[in-house]
C-alpha positions as CSV (number, residue, x, y, z in Angstrom):
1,X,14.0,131.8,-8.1
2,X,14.5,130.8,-4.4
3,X,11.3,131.7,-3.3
4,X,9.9,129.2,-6.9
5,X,11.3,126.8,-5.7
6,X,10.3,126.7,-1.9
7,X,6.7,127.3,-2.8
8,X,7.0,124.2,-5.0
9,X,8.2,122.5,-2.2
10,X,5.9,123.3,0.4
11,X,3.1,122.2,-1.8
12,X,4.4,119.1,-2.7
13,X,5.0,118.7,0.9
14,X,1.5,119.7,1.3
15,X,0.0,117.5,-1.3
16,X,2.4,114.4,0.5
17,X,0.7,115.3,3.6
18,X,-2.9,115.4,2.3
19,X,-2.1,111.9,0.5
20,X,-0.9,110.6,3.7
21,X,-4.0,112.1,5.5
22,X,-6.4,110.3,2.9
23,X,-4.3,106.8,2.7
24,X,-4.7,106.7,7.1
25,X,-8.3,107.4,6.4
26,X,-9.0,105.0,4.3
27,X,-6.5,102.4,6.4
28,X,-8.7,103.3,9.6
29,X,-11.9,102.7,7.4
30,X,-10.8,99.1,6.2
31,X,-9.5,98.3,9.8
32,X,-13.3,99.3,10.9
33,X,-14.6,96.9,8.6
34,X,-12.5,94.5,9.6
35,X,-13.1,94.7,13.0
36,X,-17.0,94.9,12.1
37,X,-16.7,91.7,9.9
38,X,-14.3,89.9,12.7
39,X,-17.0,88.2,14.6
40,X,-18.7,87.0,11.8
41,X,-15.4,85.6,10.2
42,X,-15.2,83.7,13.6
43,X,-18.4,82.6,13.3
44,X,-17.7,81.3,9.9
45,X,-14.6,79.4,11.4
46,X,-16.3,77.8,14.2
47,X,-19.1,76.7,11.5
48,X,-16.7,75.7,9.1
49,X,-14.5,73.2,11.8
50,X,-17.8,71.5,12.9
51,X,-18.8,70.8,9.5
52,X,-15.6,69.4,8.7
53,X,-15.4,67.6,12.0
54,X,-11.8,68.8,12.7
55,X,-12.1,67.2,16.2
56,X,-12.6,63.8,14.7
57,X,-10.1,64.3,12.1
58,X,-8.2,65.0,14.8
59,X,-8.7,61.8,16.6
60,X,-7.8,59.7,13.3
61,X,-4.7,61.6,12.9
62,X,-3.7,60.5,16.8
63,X,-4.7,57.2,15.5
64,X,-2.5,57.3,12.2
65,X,0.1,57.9,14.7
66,X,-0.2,55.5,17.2
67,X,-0.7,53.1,14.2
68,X,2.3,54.7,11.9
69,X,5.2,51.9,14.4
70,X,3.2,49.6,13.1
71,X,2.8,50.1,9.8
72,X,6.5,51.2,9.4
73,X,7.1,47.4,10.7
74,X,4.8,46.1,7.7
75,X,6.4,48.1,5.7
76,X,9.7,46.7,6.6
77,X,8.2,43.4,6.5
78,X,7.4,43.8,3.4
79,X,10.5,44.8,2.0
80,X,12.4,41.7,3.7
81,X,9.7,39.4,1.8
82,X,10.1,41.8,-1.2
83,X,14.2,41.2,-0.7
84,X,13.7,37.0,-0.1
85,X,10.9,37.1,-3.2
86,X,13.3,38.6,-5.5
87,X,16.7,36.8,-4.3
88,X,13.8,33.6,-4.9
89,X,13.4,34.8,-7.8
90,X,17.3,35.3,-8.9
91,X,17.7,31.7,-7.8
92,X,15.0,30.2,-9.9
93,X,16.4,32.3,-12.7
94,X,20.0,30.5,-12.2
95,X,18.2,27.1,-12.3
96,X,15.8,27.5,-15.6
97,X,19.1,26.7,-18.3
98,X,19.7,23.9,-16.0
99,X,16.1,22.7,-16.7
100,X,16.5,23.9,-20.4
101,X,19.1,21.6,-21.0
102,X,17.7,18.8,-19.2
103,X,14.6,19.2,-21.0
104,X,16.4,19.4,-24.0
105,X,18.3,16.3,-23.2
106,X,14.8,14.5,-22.9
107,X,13.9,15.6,-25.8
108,X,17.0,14.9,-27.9
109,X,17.7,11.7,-26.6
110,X,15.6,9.6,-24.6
111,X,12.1,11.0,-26.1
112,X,13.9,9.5,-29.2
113,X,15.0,6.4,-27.5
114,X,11.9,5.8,-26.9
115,X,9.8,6.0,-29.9
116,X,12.4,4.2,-31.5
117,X,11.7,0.9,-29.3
118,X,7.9,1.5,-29.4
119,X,8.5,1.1,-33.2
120,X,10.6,-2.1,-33.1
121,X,8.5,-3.3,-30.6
122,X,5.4,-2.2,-33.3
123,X,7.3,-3.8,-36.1
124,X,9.1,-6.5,-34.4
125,X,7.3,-8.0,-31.1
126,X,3.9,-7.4,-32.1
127,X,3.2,-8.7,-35.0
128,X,4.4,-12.2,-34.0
129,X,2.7,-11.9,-30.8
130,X,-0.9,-11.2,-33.1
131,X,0.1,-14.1,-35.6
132,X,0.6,-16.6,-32.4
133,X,-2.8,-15.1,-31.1
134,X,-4.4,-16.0,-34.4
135,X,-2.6,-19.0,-34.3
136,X,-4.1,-20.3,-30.9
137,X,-7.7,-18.4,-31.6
138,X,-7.8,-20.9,-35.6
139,X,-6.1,-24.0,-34.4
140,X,-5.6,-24.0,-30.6
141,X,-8.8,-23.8,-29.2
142,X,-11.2,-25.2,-31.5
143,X,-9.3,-28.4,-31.1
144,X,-9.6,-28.0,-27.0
145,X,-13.4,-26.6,-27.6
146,X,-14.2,-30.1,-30.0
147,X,-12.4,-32.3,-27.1
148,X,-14.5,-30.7,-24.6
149,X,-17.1,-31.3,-26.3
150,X,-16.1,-34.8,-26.8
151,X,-15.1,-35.3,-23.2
152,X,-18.8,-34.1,-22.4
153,X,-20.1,-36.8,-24.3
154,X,-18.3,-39.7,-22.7
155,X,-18.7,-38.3,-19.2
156,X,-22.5,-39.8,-19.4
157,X,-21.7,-43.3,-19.8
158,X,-18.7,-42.8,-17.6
159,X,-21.0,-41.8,-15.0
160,X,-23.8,-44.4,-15.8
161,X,-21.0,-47.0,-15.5
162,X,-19.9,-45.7,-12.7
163,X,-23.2,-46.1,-11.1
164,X,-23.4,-49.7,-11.7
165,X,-20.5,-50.8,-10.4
166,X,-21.2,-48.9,-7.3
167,X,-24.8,-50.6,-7.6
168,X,-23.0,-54.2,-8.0
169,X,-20.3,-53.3,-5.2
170,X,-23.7,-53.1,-3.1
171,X,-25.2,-56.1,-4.1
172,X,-21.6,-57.7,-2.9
173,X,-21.8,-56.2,0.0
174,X,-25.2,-57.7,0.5
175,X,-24.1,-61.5,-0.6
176,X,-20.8,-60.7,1.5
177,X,-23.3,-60.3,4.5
178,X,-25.6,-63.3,3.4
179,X,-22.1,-65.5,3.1
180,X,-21.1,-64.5,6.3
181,X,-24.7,-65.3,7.7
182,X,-24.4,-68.4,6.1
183,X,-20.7,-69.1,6.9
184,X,-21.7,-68.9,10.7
185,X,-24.7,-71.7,10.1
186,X,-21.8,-73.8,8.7
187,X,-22.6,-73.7,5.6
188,X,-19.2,-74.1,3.8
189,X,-20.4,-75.0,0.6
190,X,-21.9,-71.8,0.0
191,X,-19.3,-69.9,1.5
192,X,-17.0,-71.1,-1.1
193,X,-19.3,-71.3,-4.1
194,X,-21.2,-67.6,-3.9
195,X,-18.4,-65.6,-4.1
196,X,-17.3,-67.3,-7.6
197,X,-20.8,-67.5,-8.6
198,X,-21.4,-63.8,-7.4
199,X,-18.2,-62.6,-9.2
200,X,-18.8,-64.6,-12.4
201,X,-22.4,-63.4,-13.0
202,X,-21.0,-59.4,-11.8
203,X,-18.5,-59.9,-14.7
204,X,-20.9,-61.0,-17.4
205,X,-23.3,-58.1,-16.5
206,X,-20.2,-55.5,-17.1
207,X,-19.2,-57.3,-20.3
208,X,-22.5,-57.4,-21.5
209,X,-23.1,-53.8,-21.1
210,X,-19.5,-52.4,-22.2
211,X,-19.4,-54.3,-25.1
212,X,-22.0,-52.2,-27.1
213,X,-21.2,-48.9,-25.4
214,X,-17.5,-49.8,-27.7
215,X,-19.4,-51.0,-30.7
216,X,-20.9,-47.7,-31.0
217,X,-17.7,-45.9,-31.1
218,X,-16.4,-44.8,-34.5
């Protein structure tokens, strides 16, 4: 039974061994192929970081961190404006029942307030303004319109009387001249008389045209 039992043994420890044999075998194979396929994995690498451009990605990522002070200070920036936006904010927030009320206020009373004197100014003021309008516009001026018209009428012989005196103030002038000539040949006769005889005929010319200028007259 002892001897079984060791024979078992020994070829399980024989069978452990061949195992192990075959397992280093194959390990020493893969490492083979591994070292056979190492300078082309490298290869692989090196063709792999140039098309990716590692260098360069390299250089942005120096860049990102020289930039990244900067940017955390923008950041920060931003959250302070963010902080005054929103406190801004809170503040406006405090003020709109404020402006509710007032706007309700406008609305409640003075909006009312209003309208109501635009109507008593609709139903009181201007209706009596537009009747005194109609007034002036029916009675007012066609009366000043039919005296203008008269006044143009009369200016005429105004102005055609007003011509002849001025005419017959220059005839006087003339005689005035002619008495004074004569007054300086001593001729006191005349002096005296022409002026009497010069106004009495100057007044019979005037009466005699005035007096049918008024009998046309209604």
């Amino acid at each position: 039974m002892a001897s079984k039992t060791s024979s078992a043994i020994q070829l399980l420890l024989a069978l452990s061994i061949f195992y192990l044999g075959y397992t280093i075998h194959g390990m020493t194979s893969k490492v083979g192929e591994v070292i056979d396929t190492y300078p082309k994995i490298l290869e692989d690498v090196s063709t792999l970081s140039k098309h990716l451009q590692i260098e360069e990605w390299l250089e942005v990522a120096d860049t990102l961190e020289d930039l990244l002070p900067d940017i955390i200070r923008s950041v920060e920036g931003v959250t302070v404006a963010v902080s005054d936006t929103n406190k801004t904010a809170a503040s406006i927030d405090a003020k709109i029942p404020m402006i509710v009320g007032e706007v309700t206020q406008y609305r409640e009373v003075l909006v009312p307030a209003v309208l109501a004197e635009a109507q008593q100014y609709r139903v009181d003021v201007i209706p009596p303004v537009l009747v005194e309008s109609k007034g002036y516009r029916n009675e007012t001026i066609p009366l000043v319109v039919k005296e203008s018209e008269a006044l143009r009428q009369d200016i005429p012989p105004i102005l055609l009387k007003a011509d002849e005196v001025a005419l017959k103030a220059d005839q006087i002038v003339e005689k005035s001249q002619d008495i004074a000539q004569q007054a300086t040949q001593g001729a006191v006769k005349g002096v005296i008389l022409s002026p009497l005889d010069l106004i009495r005929d100057a007044g019979n010319e005037l009466k005699g045209r005035v007096t049918p200028t008024e009998g046309t007259e209604p």
